[in-house]
C-alpha positions in Angstrom: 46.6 -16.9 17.8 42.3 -23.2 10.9 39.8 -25.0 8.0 37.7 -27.7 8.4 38.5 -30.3 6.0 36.9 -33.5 4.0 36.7 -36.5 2.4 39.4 -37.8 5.2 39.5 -41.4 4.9 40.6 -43.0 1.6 40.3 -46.8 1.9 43.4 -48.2 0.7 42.2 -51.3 -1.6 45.0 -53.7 -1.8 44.1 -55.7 1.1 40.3 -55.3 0.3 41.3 -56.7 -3.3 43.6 -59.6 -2.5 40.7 -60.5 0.3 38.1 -60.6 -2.5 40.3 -62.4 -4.7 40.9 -64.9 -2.1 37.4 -65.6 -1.4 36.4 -66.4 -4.8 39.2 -68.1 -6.0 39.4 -72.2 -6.7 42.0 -72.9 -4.3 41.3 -70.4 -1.8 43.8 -68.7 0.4 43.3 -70.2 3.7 45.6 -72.6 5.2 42.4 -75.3 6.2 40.3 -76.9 4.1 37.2 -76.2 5.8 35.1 -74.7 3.5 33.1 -73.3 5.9 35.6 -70.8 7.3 35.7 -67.6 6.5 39.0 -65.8 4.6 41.2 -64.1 7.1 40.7 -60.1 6.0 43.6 -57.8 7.7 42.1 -54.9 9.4 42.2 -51.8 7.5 44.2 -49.4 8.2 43.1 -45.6 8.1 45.2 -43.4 6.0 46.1 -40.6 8.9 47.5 -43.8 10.9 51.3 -43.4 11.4 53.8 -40.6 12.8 53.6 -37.0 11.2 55.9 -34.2 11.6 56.6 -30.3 11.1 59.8 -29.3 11.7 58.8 -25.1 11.5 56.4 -25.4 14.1 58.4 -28.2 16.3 55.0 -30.5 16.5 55.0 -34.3 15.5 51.9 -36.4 16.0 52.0 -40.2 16.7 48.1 -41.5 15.3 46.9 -44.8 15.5 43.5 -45.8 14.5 41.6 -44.9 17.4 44.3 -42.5 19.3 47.1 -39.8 18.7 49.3 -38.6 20.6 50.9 -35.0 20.3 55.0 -33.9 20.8 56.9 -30.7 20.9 60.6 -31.3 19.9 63.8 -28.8 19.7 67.0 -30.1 18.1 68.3 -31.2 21.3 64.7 -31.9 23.3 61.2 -33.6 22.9 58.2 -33.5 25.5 54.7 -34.6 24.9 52.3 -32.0 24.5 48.8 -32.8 26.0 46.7 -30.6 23.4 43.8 -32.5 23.3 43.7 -31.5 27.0 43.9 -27.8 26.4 41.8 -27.4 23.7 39.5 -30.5 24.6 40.3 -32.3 21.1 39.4 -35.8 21.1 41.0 -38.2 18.7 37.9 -37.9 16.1 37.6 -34.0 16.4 41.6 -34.0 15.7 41.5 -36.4 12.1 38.0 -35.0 11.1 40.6 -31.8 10.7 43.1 -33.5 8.7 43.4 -33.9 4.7 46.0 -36.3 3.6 48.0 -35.5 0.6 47.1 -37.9 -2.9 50.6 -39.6 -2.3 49.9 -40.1 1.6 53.4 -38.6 2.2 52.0 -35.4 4.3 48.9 -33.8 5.8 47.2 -30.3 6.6 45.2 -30.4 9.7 43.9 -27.4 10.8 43.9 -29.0 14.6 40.2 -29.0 15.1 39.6 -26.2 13.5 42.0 -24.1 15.7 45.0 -23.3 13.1 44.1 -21.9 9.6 44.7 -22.7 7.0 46.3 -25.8 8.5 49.8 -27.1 10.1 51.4 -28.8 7.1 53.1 -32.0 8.4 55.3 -34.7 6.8 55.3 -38.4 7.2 58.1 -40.3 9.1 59.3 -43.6 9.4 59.4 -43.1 13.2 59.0 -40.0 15.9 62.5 -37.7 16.2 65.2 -39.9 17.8 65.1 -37.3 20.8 61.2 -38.9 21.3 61.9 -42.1 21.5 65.0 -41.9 23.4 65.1 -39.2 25.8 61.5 -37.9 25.9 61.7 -35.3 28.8 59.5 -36.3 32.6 57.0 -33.6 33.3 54.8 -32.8 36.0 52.5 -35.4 37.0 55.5 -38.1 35.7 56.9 -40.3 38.9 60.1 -39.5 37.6 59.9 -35.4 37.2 61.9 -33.4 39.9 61.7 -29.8 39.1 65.1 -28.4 37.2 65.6 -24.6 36.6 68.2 -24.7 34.4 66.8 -27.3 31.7 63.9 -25.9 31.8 65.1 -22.7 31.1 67.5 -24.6 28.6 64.0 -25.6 26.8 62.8 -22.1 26.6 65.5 -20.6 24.8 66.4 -23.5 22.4 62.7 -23.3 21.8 62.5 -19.5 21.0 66.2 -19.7 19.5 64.2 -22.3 16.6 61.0 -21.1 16.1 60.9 -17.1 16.8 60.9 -15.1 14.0 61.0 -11.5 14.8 64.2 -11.1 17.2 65.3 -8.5 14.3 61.9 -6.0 15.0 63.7 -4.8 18.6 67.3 -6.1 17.7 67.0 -8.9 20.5 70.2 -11.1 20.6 68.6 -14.3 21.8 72.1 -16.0 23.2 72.9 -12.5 25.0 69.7 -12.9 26.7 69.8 -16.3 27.2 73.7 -15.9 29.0 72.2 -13.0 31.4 69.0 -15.5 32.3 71.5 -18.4 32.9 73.6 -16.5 35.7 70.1 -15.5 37.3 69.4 -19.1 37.9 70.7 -21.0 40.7 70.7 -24.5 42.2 67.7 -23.4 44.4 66.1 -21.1 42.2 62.0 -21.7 42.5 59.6 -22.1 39.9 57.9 -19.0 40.4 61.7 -17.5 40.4 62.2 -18.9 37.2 59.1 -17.5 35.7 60.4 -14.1 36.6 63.6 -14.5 34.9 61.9 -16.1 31.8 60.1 -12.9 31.9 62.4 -11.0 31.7 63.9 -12.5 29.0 61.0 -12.1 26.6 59.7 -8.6 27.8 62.1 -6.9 25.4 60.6 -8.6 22.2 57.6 -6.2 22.8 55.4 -9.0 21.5 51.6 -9.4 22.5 51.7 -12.6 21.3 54.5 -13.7 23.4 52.6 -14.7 26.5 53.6 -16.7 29.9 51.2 -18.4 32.1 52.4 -20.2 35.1 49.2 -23.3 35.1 50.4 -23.8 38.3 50.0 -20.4 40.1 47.7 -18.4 37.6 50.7 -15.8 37.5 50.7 -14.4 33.3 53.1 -12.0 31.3 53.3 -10.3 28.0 53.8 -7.4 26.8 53.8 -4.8 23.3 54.7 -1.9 21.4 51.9 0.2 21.4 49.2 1.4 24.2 45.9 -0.3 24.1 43.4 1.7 25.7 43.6 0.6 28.9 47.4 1.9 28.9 46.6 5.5 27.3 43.6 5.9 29.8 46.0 5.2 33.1 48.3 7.8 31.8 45.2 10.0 31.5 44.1 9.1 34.9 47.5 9.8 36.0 47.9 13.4 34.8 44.1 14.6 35.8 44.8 13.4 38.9 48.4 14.5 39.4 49.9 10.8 40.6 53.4 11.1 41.7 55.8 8.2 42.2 55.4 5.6 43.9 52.4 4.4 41.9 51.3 2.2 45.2 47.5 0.3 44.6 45.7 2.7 46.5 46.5 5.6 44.7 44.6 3.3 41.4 41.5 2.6 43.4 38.9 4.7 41.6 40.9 3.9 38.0 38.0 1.3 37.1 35.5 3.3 37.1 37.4 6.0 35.6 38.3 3.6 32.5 34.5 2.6 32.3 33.6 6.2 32.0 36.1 6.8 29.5 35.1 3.6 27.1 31.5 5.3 27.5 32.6 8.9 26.4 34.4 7.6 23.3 31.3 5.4 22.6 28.9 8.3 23.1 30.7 10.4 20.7 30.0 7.4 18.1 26.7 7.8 18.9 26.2 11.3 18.4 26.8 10.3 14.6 23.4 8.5 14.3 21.2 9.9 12.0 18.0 11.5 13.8 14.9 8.2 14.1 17.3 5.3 13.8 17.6 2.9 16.2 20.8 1.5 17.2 21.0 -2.5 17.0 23.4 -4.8 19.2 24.0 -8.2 18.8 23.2 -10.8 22.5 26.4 -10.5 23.7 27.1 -6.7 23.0 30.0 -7.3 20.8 28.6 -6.4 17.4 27.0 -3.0 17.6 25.0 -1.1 14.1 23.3 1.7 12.9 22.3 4.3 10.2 24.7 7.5 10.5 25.1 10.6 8.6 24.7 10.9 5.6 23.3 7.8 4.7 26.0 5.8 5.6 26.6 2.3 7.8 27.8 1.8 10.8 29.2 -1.2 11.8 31.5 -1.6 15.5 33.0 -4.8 16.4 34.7 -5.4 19.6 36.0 -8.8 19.1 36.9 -11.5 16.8 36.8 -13.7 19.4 34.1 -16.5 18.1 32.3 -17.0 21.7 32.5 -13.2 21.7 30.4 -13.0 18.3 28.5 -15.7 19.6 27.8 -18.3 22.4 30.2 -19.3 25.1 31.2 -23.1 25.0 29.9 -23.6 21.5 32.3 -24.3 18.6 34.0 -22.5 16.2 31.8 -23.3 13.5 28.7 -23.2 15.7 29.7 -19.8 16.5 30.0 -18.4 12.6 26.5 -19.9 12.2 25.5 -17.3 14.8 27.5 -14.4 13.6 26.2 -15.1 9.7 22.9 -15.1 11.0 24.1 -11.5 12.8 25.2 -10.5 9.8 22.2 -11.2 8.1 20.5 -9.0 10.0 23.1 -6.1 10.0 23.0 -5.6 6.7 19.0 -6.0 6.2 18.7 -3.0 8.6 21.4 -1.2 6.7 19.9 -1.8 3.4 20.3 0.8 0.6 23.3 2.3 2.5 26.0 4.7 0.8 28.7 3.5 2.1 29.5 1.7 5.6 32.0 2.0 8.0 33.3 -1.5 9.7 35.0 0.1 13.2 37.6 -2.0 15.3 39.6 0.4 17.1 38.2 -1.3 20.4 38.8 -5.0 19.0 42.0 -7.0 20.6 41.9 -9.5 18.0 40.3 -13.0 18.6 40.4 -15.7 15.5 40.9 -15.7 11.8 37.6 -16.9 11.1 35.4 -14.6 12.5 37.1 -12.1 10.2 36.9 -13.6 7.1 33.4 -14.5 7.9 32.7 -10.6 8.0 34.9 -10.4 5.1 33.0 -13.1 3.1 29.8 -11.0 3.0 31.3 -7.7 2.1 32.8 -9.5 -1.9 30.6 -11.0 -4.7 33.7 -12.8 -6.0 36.7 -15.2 -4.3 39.3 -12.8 -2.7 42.9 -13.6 -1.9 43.1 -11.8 1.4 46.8 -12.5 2.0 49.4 -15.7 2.0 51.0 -17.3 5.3 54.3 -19.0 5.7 56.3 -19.9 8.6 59.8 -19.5 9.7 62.0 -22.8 8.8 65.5 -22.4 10.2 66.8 -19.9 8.5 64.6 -20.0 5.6 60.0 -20.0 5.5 58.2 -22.1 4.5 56.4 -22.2 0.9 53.5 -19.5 1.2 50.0 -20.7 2.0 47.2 -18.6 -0.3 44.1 -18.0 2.1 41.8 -17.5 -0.3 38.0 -15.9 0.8 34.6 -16.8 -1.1 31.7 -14.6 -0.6 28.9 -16.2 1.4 25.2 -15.6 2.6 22.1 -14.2 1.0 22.9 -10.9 0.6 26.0 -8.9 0.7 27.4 -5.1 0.9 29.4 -3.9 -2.2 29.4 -0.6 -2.0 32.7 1.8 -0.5 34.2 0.9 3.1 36.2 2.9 5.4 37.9 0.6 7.9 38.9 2.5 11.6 41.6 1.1 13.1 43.5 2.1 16.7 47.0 1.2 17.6 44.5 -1.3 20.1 43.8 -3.2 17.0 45.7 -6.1 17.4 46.0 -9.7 15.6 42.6 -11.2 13.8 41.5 -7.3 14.4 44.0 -6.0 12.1 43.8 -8.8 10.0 40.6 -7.8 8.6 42.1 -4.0 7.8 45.1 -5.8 5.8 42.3 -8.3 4.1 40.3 -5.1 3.4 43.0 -3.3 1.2 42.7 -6.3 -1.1 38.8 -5.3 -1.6 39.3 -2.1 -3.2 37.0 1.0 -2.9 37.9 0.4 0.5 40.0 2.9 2.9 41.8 2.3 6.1 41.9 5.4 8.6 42.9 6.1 12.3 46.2 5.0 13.3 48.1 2.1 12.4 47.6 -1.4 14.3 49.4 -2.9 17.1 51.3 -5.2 14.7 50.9 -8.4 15.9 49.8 -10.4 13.3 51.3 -14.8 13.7 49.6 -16.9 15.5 50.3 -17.8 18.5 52.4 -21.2 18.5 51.3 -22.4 21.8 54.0 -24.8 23.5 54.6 -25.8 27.4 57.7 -26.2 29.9 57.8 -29.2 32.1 56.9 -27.7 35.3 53.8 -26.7 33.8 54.6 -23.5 32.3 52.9 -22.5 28.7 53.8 -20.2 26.2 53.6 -18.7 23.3 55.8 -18.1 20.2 55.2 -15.7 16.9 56.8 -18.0 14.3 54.1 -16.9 11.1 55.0 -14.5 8.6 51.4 -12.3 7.4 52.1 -11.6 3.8 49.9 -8.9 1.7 49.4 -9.7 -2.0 51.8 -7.1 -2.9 54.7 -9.1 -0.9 54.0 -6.4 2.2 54.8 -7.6 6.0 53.5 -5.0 8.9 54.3 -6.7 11.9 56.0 -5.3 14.4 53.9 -1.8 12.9 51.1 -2.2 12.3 48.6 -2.0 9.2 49.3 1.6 7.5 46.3 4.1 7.0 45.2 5.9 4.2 43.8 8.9 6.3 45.8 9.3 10.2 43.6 10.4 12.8 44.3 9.9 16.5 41.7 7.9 18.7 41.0 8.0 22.4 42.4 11.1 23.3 41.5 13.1 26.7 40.7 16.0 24.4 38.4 13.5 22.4 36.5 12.2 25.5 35.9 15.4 26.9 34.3 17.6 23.7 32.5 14.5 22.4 34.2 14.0 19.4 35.4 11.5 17.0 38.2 12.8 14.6 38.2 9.2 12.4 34.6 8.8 12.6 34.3 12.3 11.0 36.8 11.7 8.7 36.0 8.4 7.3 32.0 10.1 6.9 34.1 12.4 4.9 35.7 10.2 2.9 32.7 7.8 2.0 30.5 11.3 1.1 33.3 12.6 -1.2 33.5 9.0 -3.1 
């Protein structure tokens, strides 16, 4: 699936200089001789005015003083790319998230606060030539008429660019693309199309590979490893001894089968609170804490998603307000603790910052949690240190066992790679999805979008785990039948184990 920057506008002081000089000088620097009339000042010009570009992530930004206007561009292809629609970033939200460089000759913006640490871009003379020459109609244009094969043509160049983990499934990207081109016909429909562009991505096994048809509601992706959804409908399927065809009906009582299961493998957490203790949850139900056995701290997060952790509607930074003020209270009522245990085998992932906030209270010193880089052709780009100071009033330093599932996915498994850089920290359960880039988010004419793994998660020890996942120091399976039915908690028990045996 970004940092909020400062000290944006430099004033460039030429022009405020020779205006100055003019207006106190003898002979003035006005054309009349009216005394009375006041120098002629140009109109300052705002340093993040002009045309920006990054090449790794196929973006280029057009800014004015009062407007920008957003791009996506392929070697061969350029369509403007209404983000501030999506995302609802208006022109001051967007350069209150940029920093420009000392030299003015590039910028970071971290895209109101959506990408960090921050889409490096460089400045340009003038947009890419295909921009300004053959910028590509879209839906809604009086020109667009509906194309199968160039917009399929887009897709692939797009991927064929930008993708950087064909090699994790051994995906040749021009086989696939030759195989989708003789699906697609003269009369092929969009909702064809979408199919076939399906298809030709499903094979990546990539979570953060996603399609959504705008126009239709109609969404794909897929992965590597089961969430628990997926190892509960095989479950359901056994108990109840479903034979092929798996029609609907035969899946009408799996919801409240699934329910009952996500309870049973939360009751068996439960069962480990120690005897008086009352067990705290946050508004939305996310963030869930209590005293265990032994003396030790229990903490379960369910997302990283920042309206999850806090408010729908409100901001990113709005929302970490609410979850430091959570965490404030987590760890008053699990003061004097032994040891704690941070659980996101439920958690699908969510956003960077939400884990590093949690991380930022669990360190008394700045942490390099990992470096970033993206891929550049055939190269990356230079690595990007994300660096993580310790915040709030008070803080947990004591040991840390960190369960993971192989449901823990993206910013989820984030925190268990950030957490291996702490130290008297362990990681147990089963390895994580392994889906750690951001999602590059980019859209097809006929008002498809998608989404593209291009980012390279890099340990401090030059480690890379996508594709499978964050390794453990202790494996013990989660979500089992067996599990559910006896009440038990194998990584639970093992990582109360662990912390008591310190």
């Amino acid at each position: 699936m970004f940092k909020k920057q400062s000290n944006i506008f430099k004033k460039k002081t030429l022009s405020i200089l020779v205006a100055s000089l003019c207006a106190f000088s003898l002979a003035g620097c006005n054309s009349s001789n009216d005394p009375k009339q006041p120098p002629e000042i140009e109109p300052e010009v705002k340093v993040t005015t002009g045309v920006w570009s990054s090449p790794a992530y196929g973006v280029a930004v057009e800014a004015t003083d009062d407007e920008y206007i957003m791009y996506q561009f392929t070697n061969d292809t350029c369509q403007t790319w209404a983000f501030g629609d999506f995302f609802d970033v208006d022109y001051s939200s967007f350069i209150e998230s940029v920093e420009v460089s000392n030299d003015q000759n590039s910028m970071t913006t971290t895209l109101a606060e959506l990408k960090f640490p921050g889409i490096v871009m460089d400045k340009q003379v003038s947009l890419p030539d295909n921009c300004t020459t053959a910028l590509i109609s879209q839906l809604g244009d009086d020109d667009y008429t509906f194309d199968a094969e160039a917009e399929l043509n887009i897709f692939w160049q797009t991927f064929k660019e930008h993708y950087a983990f064909f090699h994790l499934e051994d995906v040749n990207w021009d086989d696939t693309y030759q195989f989708a081109l003789n699906a697609v016909q003269s009369d092929t429909t969009e909702e064809e199309l979408f199919e076939i562009l399906a298809a030709m991505v499903a094979p990546l096994k990539d979570f953060h590979v996603e399609l959504i048809n705008t126009n239709t509601g109609d969404d794909f992706s897929a992965s590597r490893k089961p969430v628990l959804e997926n190892i509960a409908i095989m479950d359901f399927i056994n108990v109840n001894a479903i034979e092929p065809p798996f029609l609907d009906e035969k899946f009408a009582d799996f919801p409240q089968y699934y329910e009952e299961a996500i309870g049973k493998a939360e009751a068996a957490i439960l069962n480990h609170v120690s005897d008086g203790e009352e067990v705290h949850f946050n508004e939305n139900g996310t963030i869930i804490w209590s005293k265990i056995d032994s003396n030790l701290g229990y903490i379960l997060f369910k997302s990283m998603d920042h309206e999850a952790v806090g408010t729908e509607g409100l901001s990113i930074e709005e929302n970490l307000n609410i979850l430091t003020a959570t965490m404030d209270n987590v760890l008053s009522d699990l003061d004097g603790v032994d040891g704690l245990v941070i659980d996101v085998r439920f958690n699908e992932g969510g956003t960077d910052r939400v884990n590093q906030n949690i991380i930022s209270r669990l360190i008394d010193s700045d942490l390099v949690a990992f470096s970033k880089q993206t891929r550049l052709g055939d190269g990356r780009t230079e690595l990007q240190e994300v660096v993580i100071e310790p915040q709030g009033t008070s803080n947990y330093l004591g040991p840390i066992a960190v369960l993971t599932s192989t449901t823990s996915a993206s910013s989820a498994e984030v925190l268990a790679l950030i957490i291996r850089e702490r130290g008297d920290s362990a990681v147990i359960g089963e390895r994580s999805a392994g889906g750690f880039s951001d999602q590059l988010i980019k859209t097809l004419p006929f008002g498809m979008l998608y989404t593209i793994s291009n980012e390279f998660y890099v340990s401090n020890s030059g480690e890379e785990f996508e594709g499978v996942g964050v390794p453990v120091d202790i494996e013990q399976p989660f979500f089992t039948l067996e599990q559910r039915e006896t009440g038990t908690d194998l990584g639970l028990a093992s990582a109360i184990t662990w912390l008591t045996n310190l």
